[in-house]
N, C-alpha and C positions, 0 to 999 in steps of 0.2 A: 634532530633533537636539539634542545634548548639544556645548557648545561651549564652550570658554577662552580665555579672550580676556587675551595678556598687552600692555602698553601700559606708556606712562607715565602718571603718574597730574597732568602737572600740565599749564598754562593751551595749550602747544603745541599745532600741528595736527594731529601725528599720536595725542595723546591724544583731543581730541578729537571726531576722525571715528572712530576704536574706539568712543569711549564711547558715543557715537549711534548707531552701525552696530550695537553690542551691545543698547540700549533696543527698537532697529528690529526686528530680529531677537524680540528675547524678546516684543516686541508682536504678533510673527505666530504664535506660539507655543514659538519651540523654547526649547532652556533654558541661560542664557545663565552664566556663571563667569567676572569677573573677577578677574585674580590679579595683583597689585602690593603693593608696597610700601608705598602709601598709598592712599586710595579717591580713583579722579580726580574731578579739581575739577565734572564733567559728569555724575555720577552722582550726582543730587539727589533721586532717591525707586528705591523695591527696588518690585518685584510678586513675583508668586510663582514667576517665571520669572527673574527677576535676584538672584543673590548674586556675594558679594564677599568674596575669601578675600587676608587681606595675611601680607606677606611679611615676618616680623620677623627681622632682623638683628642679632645679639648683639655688645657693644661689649667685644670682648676687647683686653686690654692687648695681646699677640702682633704684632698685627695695625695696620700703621700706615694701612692700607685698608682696609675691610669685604669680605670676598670676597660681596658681592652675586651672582652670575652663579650661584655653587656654593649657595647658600642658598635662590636662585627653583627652581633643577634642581630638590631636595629636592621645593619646596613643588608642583612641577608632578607628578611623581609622584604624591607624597602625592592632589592633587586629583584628577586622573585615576583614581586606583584606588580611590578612596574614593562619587568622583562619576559613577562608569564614563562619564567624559566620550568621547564617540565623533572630535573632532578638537583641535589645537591652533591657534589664530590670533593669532599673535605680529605684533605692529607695531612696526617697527626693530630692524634689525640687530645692533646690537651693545649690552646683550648677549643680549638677547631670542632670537633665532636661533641661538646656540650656545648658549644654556641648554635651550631647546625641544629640542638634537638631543642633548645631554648626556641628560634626562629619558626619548627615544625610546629610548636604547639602554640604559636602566637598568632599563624595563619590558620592552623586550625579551627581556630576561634572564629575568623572569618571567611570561613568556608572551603579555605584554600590547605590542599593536599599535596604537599611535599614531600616526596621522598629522599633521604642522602645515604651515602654511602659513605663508609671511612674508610681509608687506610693508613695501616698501622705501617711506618719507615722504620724504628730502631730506636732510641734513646726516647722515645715517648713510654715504650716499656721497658727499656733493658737498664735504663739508668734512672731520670727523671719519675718513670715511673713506680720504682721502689721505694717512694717515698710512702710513709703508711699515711700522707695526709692527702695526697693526691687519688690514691685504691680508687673509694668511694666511684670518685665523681669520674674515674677515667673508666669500672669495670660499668655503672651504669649507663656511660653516655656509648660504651660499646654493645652491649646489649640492647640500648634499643635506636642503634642503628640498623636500618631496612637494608643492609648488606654489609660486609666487611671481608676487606682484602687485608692480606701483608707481604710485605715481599721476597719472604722466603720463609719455605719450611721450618731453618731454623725460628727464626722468629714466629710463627705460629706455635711452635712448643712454648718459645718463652713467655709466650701472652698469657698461655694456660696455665701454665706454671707461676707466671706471677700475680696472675690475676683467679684465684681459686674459682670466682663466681661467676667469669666470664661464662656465659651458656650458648654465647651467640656464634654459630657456625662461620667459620672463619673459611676462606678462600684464598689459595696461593695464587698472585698472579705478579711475576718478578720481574724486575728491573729490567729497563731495554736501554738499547743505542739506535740511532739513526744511521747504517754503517754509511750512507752515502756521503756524511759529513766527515768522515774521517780520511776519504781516498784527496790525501794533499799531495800535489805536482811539488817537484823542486825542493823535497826538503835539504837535501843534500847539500844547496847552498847556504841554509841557513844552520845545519851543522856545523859550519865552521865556525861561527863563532862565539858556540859552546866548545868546541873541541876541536880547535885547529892545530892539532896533530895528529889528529886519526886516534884521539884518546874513544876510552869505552864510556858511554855516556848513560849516567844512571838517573831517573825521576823518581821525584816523591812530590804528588799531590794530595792535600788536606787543608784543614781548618786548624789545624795546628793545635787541636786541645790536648788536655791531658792523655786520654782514651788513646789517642793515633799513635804514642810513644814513638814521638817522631826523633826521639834521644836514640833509639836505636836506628834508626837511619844513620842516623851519622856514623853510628861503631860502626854497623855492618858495611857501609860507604868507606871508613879509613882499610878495614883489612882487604879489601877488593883494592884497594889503591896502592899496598904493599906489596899487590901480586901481580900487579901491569898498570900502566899509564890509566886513568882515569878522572873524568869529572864528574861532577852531580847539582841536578839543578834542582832548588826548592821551589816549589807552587803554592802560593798561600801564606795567611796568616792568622794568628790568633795568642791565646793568652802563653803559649810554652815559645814564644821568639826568643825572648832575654834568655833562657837555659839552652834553645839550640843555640844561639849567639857565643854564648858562653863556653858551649862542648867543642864549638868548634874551634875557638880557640885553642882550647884545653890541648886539642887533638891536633894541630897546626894542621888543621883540614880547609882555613878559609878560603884561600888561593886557588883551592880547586873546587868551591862551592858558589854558585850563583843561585841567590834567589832574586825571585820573579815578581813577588806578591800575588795577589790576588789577579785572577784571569779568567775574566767572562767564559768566554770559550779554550778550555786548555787542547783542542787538537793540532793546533799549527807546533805548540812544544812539545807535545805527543809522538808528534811523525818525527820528531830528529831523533828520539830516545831510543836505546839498543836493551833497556830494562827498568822496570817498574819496581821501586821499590814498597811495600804497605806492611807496615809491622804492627797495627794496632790491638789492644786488649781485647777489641771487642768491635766486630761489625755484623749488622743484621743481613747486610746483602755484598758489599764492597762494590759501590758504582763505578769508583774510582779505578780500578781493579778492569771494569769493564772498558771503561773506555780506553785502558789502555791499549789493551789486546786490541780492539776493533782499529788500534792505530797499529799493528801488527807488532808490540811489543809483551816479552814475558813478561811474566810475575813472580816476583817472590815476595810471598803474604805467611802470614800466621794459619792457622788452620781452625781460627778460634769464629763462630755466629754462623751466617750464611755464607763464607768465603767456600769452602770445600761446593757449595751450589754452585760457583762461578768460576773458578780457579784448580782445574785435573791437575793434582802433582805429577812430576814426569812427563808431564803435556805440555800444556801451556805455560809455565812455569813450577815451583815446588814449594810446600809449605810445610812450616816448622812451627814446634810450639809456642808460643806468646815468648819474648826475651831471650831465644836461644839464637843470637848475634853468630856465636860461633858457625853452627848448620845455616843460616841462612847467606853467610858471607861465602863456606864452604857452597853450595846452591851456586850463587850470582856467579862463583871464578869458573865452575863446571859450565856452563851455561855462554859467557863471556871470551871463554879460555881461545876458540878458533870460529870462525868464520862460519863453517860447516853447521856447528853444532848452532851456532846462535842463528841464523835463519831458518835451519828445522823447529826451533821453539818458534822463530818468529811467523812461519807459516803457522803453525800449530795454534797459537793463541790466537788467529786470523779467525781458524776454521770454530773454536771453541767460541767467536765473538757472535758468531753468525747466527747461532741459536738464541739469541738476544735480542735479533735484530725487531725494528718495533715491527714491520711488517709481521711479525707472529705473533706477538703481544698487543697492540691493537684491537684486535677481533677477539680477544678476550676482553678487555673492558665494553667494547661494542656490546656484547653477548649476556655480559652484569648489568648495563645499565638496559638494554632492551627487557629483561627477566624482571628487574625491580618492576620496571614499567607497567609490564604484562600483570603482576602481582595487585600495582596498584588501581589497575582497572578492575579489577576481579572484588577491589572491597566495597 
């Protein structure tokens, strides 16, 4: 198959499970078209089955916005007809999915039959999309998408729910890991110098917005540090840095806080970590969450979107309500406390990564875009 893959192109989860899902794909043969505006941050080498066509947007005076959505339409044609691409696999709604069904009916015109599929990641409906100005255009451009995925249960409730009109049969097909990227040799060396005294070392990866309430990482990080040696390293960045900056001073926690910034690939800091922290408002799948387990580290998340899909409490790790700092710092010291107990979670969230792994998930997008396919021959 002949496949375009539009995405965003930066450090988020729904770029990059596209980006992966795209590399997966082009590895089993078929021939793979990313089209963005930039190349995402996840596409670190081409074969002969991956190319990468971006989307340049012209900075005209006119225009106090870039009309981006009308610019991808263009560029999605253009590659379709050029790349006699046979589908489209747009990831997030807005504006991805109205540019995909803009580009459908421009070929249509010239005789050319395109099919796309969307899938719906998390804040294109759970946040962004409860906007009453966005409904419209985001519950039409999913309905007459020729298929539609989300990545978890939860998130298929909240489409329905926020989108009354939505009619369009929706498919769960969730979030994967590659585990073979994860098996790192030698971390143990590079533990040290996060935690060269044998401290208990705790991660937090994100984009740092508001949502991730990454303010409680930090509480929940100082009371784990009152009840044995401890450090904590942050991953990422984004608009809530100056208030974590700020808390940890507050908390005289800096000394035992590294952050990292932003990190293509976070598993090499993965493999030194003994626990994952994710305390967000709100997540539709928690990738982050996954990738840490497949580095055979627990979890303690909230219990709030699709985390309970990813995350067994008393398994792999345990989850507490949204802001109950308290329970979740009680959590990490039970967990943390000896040896024993913390490599039974650590096996445990190994064996919970495994049902992730894309080798399962794979032959389920194979199996959506073959069915589109079959459909579109049939009209």
């Amino acid at each position: 198959m002949k496949i375009g893959i539009v995405c965003y192109p930066t450090f988020g989860g729904s770029g990059v499970v596209a980006t992966e899902l795209g590399k997966a794909l082009a590895a089993k043969g078929h021939q793979v078209h990313f089209i963005s505006y930039s190349q995402p941050v996840r596409l670190d080498f081409f074969s002969g089955n991956l190319f990468y066509h971006e989307v340049a947007v012209s900075d005209y005076p006119l225009f106090d916005y870039q009309p981006y959505e009308l610019v991808l339409s263009s560029k999605l044609v253009d590659v379709v007809k050029y790349e006699k691409l046979d589908l489209l696999h747009v990831h997030y709604a807005i504006p991805h999915a109205s540019a995909a069904y803009m580009a459908k009916q421009i070929l249509a015109s010239q005789g050319i039959n395109i099919p796309f599929i969307t899938t719906l990641h998390g804040t294109d409906i759970t946040l962004v999309g409860k906007d009453p100005s966005f409904e419209p255009v985001i519950t039409f451009a999913i309905n007459q998408s020729d298929a539609v995925t989300s990545v978890s249960e939860s998130l298929k409730a909240d489409t329905y729910a926020n989108f009354p009109n939505v009619k369009k049969d929706i498919s769960v097909i969730p979030n994967f890991i590659c585990l073979d990227d994860y098996k790192i040799e030698n971390s143990h060396c590079e533990r040290k110098l996060y935690a060269p005294n044998g401290e208990r070392l705790l991660i937090h990866v994100s984009n740092f917005r508001k949502v991730k309430r990454v303010e409680d990482v930090l509480r929940v990080f100082d009371k784990v540090r009152k009840a044995m040696p401890a450090k904590l390293i942050l991953v990422g960045d984004g608009p809530e840095r100056g208030n974590i900056e700020k808390l940890c001073r507050e908390l005289n926690t800096c000394e035992d806080i590294k952050s990292l910034g932003k990190i293509v690939n976070p598993e090499q800091i993965l493999a030194v970590a003994d626990l994952f922290l994710l305390t967000s408002e709100t997540e539709s799948f928690g990738l982050a969450a996954l990738e840490a387990m497949a580095s055979k580290v627990p979890v303690i998340s909230t219990n709030s979107g699709g985390l309970p899909e990813v995350n067994v409490d008393g398994y792999s790790g345990y989850m507490s309500n949204v802001g109950d700092v308290d329970e979740m710092a009680k959590n990490a010291i039970s967990i943390l406390k000896d040896d024993a107990t913390l490599n039974q979670f650590k096996a445990n969230a190994y064996e919970q990564a495994k049902k992730f792994d894309i080798s399962k998930i794979l032959p389920m997008y194979e199996a959506l875009y073959k069915d589109v396919l079959n459909k579109k021959e049939q009209l």
